[in-house]
C-alpha positions in Angstrom: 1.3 8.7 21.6 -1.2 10.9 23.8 -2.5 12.6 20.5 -2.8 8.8 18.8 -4.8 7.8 22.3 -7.1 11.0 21.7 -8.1 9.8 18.6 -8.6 6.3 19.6 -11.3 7.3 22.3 -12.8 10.0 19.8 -12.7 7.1 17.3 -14.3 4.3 19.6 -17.1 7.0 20.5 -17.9 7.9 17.4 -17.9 4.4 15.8 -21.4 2.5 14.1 -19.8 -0.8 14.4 -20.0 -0.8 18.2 -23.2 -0.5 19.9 -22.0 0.4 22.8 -19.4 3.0 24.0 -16.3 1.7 25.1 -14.8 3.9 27.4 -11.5 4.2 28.7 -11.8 2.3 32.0 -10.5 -1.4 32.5 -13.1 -2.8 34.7 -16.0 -1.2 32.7 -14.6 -3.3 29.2 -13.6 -6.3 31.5 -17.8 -6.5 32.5 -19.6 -4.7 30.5 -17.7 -5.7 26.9 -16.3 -9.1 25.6 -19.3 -11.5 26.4 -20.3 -12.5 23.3 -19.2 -13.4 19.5 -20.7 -10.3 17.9 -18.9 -8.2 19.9 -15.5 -9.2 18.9 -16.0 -9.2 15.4 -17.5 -5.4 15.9 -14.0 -4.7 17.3 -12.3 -6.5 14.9 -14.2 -4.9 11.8 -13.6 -2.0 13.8 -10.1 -2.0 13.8 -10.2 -2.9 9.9 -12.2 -0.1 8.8 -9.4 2.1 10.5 -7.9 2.0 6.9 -10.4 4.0 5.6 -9.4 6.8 7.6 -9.1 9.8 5.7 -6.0 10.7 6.7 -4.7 7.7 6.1 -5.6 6.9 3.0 -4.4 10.7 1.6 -0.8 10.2 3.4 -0.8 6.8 1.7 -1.1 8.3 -1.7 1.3 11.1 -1.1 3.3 8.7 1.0 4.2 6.3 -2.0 2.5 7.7 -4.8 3.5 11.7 -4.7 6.9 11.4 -3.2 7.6 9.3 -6.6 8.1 9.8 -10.5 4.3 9.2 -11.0 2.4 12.5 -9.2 3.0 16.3 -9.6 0.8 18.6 -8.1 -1.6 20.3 -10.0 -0.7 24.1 -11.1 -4.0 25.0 -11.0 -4.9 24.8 -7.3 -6.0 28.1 -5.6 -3.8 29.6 -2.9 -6.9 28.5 -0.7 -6.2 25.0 -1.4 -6.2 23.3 1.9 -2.9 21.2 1.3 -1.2 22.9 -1.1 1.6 24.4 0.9 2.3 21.1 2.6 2.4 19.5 -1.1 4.6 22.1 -2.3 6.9 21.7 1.0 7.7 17.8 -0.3 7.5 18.3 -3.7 10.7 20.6 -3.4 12.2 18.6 -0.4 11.8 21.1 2.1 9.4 18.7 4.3 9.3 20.1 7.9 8.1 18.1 11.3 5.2 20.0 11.0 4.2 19.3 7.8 0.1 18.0 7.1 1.7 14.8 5.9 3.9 13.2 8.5 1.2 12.2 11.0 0.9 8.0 12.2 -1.8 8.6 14.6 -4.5 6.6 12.1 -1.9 3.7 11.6 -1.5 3.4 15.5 -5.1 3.4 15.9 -5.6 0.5 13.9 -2.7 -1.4 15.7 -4.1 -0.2 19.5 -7.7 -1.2 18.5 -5.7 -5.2 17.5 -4.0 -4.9 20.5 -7.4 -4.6 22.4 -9.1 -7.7 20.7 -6.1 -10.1 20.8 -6.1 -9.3 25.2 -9.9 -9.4 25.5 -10.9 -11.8 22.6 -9.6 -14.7 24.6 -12.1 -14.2 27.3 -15.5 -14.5 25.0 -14.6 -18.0 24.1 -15.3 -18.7 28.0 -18.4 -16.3 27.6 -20.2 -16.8 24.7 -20.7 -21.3 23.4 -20.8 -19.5 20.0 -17.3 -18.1 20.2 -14.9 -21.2 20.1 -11.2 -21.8 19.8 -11.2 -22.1 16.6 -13.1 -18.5 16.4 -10.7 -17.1 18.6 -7.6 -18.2 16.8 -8.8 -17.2 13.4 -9.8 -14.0 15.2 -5.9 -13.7 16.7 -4.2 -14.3 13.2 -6.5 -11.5 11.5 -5.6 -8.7 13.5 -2.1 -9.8 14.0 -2.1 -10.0 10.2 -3.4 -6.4 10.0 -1.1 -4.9 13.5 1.9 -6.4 11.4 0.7 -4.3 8.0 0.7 -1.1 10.0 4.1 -1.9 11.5 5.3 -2.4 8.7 3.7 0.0 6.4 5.4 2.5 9.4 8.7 1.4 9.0 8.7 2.4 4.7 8.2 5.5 5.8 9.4 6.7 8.5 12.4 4.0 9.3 12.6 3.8 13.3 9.0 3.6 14.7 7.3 3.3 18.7 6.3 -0.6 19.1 3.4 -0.1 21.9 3.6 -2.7 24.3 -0.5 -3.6 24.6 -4.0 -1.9 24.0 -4.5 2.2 25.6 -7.5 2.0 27.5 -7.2 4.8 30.2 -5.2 8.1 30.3 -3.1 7.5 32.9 -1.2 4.8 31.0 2.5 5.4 30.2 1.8 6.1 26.5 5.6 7.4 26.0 6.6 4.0 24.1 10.7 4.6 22.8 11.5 3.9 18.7 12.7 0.4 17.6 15.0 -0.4 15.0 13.3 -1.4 11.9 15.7 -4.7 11.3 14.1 -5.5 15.0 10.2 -4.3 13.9 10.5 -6.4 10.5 11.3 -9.4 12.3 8.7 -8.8 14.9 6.4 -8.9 12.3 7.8 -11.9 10.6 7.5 -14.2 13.8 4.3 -12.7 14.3 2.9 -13.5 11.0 4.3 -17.4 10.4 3.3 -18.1 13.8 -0.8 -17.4 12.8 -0.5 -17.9 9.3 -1.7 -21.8 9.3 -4.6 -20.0 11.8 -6.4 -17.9 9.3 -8.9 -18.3 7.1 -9.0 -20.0 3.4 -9.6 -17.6 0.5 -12.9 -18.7 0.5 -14.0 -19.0 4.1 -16.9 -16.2 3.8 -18.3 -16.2 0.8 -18.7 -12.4 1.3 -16.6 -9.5 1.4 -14.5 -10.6 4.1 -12.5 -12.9 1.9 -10.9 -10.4 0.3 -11.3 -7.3 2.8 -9.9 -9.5 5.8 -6.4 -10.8 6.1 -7.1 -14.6 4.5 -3.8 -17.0 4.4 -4.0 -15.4 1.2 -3.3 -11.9 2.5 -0.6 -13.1 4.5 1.2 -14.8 1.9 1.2 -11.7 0.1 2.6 -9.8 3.1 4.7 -12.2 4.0 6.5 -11.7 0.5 6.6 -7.9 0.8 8.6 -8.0 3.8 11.1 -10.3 2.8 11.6 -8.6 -0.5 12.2 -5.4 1.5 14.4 -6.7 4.1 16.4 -8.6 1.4 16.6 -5.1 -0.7 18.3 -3.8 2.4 20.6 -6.8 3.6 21.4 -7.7 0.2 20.3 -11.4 1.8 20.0 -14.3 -0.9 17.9 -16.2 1.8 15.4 -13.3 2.2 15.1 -13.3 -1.6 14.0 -17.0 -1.4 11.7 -16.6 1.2 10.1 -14.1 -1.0 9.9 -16.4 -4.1 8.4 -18.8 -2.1 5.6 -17.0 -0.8 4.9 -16.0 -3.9 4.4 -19.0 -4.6 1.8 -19.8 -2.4 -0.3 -16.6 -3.2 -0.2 -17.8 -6.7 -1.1 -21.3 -6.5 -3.8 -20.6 -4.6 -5.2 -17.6 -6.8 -4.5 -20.3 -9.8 -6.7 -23.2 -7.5 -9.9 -20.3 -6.7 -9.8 -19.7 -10.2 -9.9 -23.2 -11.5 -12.7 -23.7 -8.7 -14.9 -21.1 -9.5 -14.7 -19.4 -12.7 -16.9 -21.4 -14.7 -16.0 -19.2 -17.8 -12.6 -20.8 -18.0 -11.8 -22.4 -21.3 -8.1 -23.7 -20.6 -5.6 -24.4 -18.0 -3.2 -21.7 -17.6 -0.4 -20.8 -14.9 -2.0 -17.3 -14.0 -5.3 -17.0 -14.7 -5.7 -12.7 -15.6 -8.4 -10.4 -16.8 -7.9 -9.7 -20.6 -6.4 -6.1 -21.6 -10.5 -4.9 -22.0 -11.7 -6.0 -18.6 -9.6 -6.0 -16.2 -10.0 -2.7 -14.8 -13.6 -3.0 -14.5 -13.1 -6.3 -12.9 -9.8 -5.3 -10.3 -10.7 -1.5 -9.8 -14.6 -0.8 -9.8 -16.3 -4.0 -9.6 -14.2 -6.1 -7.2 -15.8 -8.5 -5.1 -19.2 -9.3 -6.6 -21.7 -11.0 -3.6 -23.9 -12.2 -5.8 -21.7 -13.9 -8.4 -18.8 -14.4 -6.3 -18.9 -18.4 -6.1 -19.8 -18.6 -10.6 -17.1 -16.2 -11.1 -14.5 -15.7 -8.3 -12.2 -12.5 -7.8 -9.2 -14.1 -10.0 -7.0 -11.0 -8.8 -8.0 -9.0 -5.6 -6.2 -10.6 -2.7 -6.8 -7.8 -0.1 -8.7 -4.9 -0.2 -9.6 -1.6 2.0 -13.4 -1.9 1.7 -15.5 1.1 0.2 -18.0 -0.7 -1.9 -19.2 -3.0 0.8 -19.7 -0.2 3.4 -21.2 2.4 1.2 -18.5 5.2 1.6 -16.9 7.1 -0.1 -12.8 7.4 -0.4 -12.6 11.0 0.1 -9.1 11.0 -0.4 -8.7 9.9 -3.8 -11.6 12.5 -4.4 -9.7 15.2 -3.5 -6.3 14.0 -4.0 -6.9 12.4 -7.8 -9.9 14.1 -8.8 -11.7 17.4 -7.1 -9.7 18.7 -3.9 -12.7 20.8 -3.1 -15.1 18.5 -4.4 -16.8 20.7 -6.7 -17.3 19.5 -10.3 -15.1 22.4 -11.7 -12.1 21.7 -10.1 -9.6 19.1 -10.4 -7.8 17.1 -7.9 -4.6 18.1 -5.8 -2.3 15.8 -7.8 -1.8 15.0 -11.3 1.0 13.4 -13.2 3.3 14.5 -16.7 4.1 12.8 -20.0 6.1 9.7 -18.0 3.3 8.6 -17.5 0.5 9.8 -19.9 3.0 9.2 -23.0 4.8 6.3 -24.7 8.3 6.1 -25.0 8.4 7.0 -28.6 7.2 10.7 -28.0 10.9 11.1 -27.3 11.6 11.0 -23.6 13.6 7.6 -22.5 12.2 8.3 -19.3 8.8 7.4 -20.2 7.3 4.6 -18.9 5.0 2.4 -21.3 7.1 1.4 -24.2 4.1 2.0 -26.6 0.6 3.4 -27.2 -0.2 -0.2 -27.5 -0.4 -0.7 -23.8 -4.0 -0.5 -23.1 -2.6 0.5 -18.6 -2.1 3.8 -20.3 -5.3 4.5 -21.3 -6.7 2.9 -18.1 -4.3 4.8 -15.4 -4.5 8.6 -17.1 -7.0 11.0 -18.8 -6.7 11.9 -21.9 -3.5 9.7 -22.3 -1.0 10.2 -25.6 -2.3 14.2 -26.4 -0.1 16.7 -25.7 -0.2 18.4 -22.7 2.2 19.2 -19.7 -0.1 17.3 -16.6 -2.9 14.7 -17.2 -5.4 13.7 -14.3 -5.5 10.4 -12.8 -8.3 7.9 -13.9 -7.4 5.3 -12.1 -9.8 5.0 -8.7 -11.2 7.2 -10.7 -13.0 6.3 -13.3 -16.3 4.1 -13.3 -15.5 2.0 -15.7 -12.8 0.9 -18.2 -11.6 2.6 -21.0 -12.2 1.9 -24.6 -9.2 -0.1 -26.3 -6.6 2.2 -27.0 -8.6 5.4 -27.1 -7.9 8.5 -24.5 -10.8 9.3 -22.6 -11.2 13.0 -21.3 -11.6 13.7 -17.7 -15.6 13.6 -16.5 -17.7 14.6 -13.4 -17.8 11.7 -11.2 -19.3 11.7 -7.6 -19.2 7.6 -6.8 -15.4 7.3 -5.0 -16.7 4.0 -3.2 -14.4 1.9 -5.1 -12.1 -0.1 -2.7 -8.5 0.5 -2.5 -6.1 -2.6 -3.5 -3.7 -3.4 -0.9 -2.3 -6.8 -2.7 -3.6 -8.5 -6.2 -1.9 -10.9 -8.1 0.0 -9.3 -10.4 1.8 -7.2 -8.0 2.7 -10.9 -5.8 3.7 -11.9 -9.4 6.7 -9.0 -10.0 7.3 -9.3 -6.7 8.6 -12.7 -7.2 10.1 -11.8 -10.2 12.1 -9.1 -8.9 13.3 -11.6 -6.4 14.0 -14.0 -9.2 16.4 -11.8 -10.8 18.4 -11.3 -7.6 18.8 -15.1 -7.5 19.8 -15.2 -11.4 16.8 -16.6 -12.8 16.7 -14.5 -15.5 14.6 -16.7 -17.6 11.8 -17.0 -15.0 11.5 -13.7 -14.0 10.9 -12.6 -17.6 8.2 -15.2 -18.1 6.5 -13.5 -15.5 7.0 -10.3 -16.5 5.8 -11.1 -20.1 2.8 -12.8 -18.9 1.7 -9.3 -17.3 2.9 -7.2 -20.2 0.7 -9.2 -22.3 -2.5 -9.1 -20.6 -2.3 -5.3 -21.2 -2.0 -5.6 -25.2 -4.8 -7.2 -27.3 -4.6 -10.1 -28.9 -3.4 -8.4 -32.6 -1.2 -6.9 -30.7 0.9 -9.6 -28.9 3.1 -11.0 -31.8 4.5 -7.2 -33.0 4.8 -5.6 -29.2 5.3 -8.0 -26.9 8.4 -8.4 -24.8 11.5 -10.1 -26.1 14.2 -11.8 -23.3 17.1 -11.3 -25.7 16.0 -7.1 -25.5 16.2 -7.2 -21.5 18.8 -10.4 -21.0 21.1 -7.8 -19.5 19.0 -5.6 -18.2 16.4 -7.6 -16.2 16.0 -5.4 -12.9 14.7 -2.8 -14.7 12.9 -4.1 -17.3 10.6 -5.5 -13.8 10.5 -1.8 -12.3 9.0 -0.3 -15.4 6.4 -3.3 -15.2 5.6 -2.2 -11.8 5.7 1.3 -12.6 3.2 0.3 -15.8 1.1 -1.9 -14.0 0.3 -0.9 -10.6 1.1 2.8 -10.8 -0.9 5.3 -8.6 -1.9 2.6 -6.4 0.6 3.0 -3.6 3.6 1.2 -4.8 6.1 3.0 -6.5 8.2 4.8 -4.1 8.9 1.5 -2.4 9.5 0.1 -5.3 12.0 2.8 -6.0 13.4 2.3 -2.2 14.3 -1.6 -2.8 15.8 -0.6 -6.3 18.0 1.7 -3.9 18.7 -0.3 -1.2 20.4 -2.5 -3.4 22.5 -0.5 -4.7 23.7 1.3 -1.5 26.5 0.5 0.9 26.9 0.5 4.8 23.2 0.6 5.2 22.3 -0.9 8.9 18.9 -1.4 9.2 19.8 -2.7 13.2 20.6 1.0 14.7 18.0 3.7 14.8 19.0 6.3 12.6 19.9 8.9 15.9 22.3 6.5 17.1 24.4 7.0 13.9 26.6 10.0 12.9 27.1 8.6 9.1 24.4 7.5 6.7 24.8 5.2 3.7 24.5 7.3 0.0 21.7 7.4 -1.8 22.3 6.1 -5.1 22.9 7.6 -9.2 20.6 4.6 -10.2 17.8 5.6 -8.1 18.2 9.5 -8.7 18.1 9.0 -12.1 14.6 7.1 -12.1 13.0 9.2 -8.9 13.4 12.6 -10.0 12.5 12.5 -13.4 9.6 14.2 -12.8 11.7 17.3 -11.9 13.2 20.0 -14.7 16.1 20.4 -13.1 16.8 17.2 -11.0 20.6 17.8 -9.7 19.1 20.5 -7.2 16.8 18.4 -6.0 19.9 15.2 -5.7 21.3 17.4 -3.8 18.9 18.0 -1.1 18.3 13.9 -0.6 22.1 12.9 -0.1 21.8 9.8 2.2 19.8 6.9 3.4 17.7 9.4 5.8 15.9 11.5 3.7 14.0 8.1 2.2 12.2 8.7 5.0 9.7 11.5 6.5 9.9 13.4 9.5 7.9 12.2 12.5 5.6 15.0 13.4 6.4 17.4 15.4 3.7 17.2 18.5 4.4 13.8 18.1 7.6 14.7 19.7 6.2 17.2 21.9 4.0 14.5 23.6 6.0 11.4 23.4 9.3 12.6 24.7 10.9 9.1 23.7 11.1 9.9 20.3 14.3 11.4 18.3 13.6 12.9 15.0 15.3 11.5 12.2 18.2 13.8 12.3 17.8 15.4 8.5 15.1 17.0 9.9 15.2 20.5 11.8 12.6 20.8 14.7 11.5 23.6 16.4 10.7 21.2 19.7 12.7 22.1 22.6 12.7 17.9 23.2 
């Protein structure tokens, strides 16, 4: 935790959205800080833009994205290449402690700069006339909305994580905070969430960026959701399940009521209200939140977002990770991804995910989509604007990368609660839902003759809604989760209440999820081999992590060199 405090102070110093240096001393932010309304929301936009971090953002991708069926990385990179040995090390398996890709500090940044404005925020309202109760509590439930996406974000990937008990402000804090189980985290964040969620703001509140760049009711719906689908993944809980379903429910009703408010293009009444098949990725992935037409046309999709556009910046991680890893126009970016997803199923491989060259995602999510080669570059986040319909582009030079990264939209709340639905048995529902976002991706000619059928998928169900994950929100963050809850349910003796050092034998990974998760791979039974059991799901924690914070145990799959 020393090396996560480092960065906070390095962090607070460096930042443009304080004008004043905050430095590590008590009594200097308890006079000289927290007077006045402006000053909290500097902090809290402060700890929001921590998601931009650069490191972040590229462990993300490799995180959830890489570590999945979708990504390989490119053949092409130089030795030079400043990640490729640590790419290399995960593609094969061999992930070590010390590996460019198992650092939290950025994460735990965010969630000590949320700790800081929920025990000094309470003290402006006193302060500042300006800054009132109602201020303060909307203030509260956004950065516990944001602490409780970091937690759990943490616990997806690393499993038993540090809960820091308050804000670092001085060095000579005890910053040596022990792991927690994640069944104990999850539920952390649960309480946390329900208690503010009826605090937050309306979808609408702003009328600017904020309403979809800050945690809205909206946002916490959606997160809401996410963690009861994961935790009823793992506990196999029907009530979990529910609980997911139902805030699903209140994500989409309220997407369905913004749309009905303020698109005035609307023609009919419809239970989801999506982008058609030749606008959507202009509208979800480059345009996003428009200022100036925002209240005539609304953001029918975007529910939260990491902000780019707004700011000006650029997201130098899916630069180098999707398109140039050294930024020059010649190169190409560290990762790219094969046929599974650049070619329909009928090229001949079953593991292929879009069923046709009729899916206009295809074209959308990879250059130069259908043609026959062995790696394809990303487009998606990439490109600046959408494809034409059902034509391969070829990969171009872009520079603008100031797109902002999707954390929740509708569709993804919408499969969520249909993969939820099929646990239940609502077979029925759950493909309704499922077709609905199948068809927004096919144009209207196109409906009638490739659509999806329920008598195809009757028996089948669980998977017909991963592929639709996989199709529509792939190389945005998702699939390896996805690929984890498909697991989890299929695995026995998992307990999600004991850290993973405490325990001597570790639930089996299963065939199911092998069979989906390594497809990527030539020769996939080596590589089943080196990811056995419920640990290796997970990455290391970092080795000076260890060295600093002499609380924490290394998931024991790992080998570390620490004498700690």
């Amino acid at each position: 935790m020393k090396k996560i405090f480092s960065i906070l102070l390095a962090t607070l110093a460096m930042s443009s959205c304080v004008d004043t240096v905050i430095l590590p001393d008590n009594k200097i932010l308890a006079e000289d800080y927290w007077k006045k309304k402006s000053e909290v929301a500097a902090l809290v936009a402060t700890a929001y833009s921590q998601l931009r971090n650069d490191e972040l953002m590229r462990n993300m991708i490799v995180w959830a994205d890489f570590r999945s069926d979708e990504l390989i990385v490119n053949s092409s990179l130089l030795v030079s290449a400043k990640y490729k040995t640590a790419l290399e090390e995960i593609y094969s398996m061999n992930v070590q402690p010390n590996n460019s890709f198992t650092s939290w500090a950025p994460f735990y940044s965010a969630i000590n700069y949320c700790n800081l404005v929920l025990e000094k925020a309470g003290g402006v309202v006193a302060e500042d006339p300006d800054y009132t109760q109602g201020d303060y509590e909307t203030t509260c439930a956004q950065v516990t909305a944001l602490r409780a996406w970091c937690y759990f974000y943490l616990v997806k990937v690393f499993r038993d994580i540090p809960v820091t008990p308050g804000s670092y402000t001085e060095s000579s804090q005890d910053l040596k905070a022990p792991q927690v189980a994640p069944a104990t985290v999850l539920q952390m964040c649960i309480d946390d969430l329900r208690a503010v969620e009826g605090k937050a703001p309306d979808n609408d509140a702003y009328g600017d960026d904020r309403d979809y760049v800050y945690f809205t009711k909206d946002a916490i719906a959606a997160l809401l959701a996410d963690i009861y689908l994961w935790r009823a993944s793992v506990n196999h809980s029907e009530e979990d399940y529910r609980e997911c379903v139902n805030y699903c429910n209140k994500v989409i009703a309220a997407k369905k009521a913004y749309s009905e408010k303020y698109n005035r293009k609307l023609t009919e009444t419809l239970d989801y209200y999506l982008y058609d098949c030749t606008s959507y990725y202009s509208n979800i992935f480059v345009t996003g939140y428009r200022k100036d037409n925002s209240k005539d046309f609304g953001n029918m999709e975007n529910i939260l977002e990491v902000a780019y556009a707004q700011e000006g910046i650029n997201n130098n991680a899916v630069y180098e990770m999707y398109h140039s890893y050294d930024k020059k126009r010649t190169s190409k970016g560290y990762l790219k991804t094969t046929q599974i997803y650049a070619r329909p199923n009928g090229s001949g491989s079953s593991s292929n995910i879009f069923k046709n060259d009729k899916d206009q995602r295809r074209y959308e999510s990879c250059y130069d989509a259908g043609t026959d080669l062995e790696e394809y570059d990303v487009r998606k986040y990439v490109a600046l604007g959408g494809a034409e319909l059902k034509k391969a582009q070829s990969s171009t030079s872009v520079t603008n990368f100031n797109k902002d990264w999707v954390l929740y939209r509708l569709t993804d709340i919408m499969l969520m609660k249909a993969e939820a639905l099929v646990q239940l048995g609502q077979l029925e529902d759950a493909f309704a839902i499922v077709k609905a976002v199948n068809d927004r991706a096919l144009s209207d000619e196109d409906k009638s003759s490739y659509g999806l059928n329920f008598n195809t998928y009757s028996s089948k169900m669980e998977e017909l809604v991963l592929m639709e994950r996989a199709r529509e929100l792939c190389f945005e963050g998702k699939r390896w989760f996805d690929l984890m809850r498909y697991n989890y349910r299929r695995m026995e003796g998992v307990d999600y209440t004991k850290c993973l050092a405490d325990m001597t034998v570790f639930a089996a990974n299963s065939d199911d999820f092998f069979n989906i998760a390594l497809a990527k791979y030539t020769a996939p039974a080596a590589l089943k081999a080196k990811i056995p059991t419920e640990p290796y799901l997970y990455m290391p924690i970092a080795e000076d992590e260890i060295q600093l914070n002499t609380n924490l145990r290394q998931n024991p799959v790992y080998k570390s060199t620490s004498k700690y």
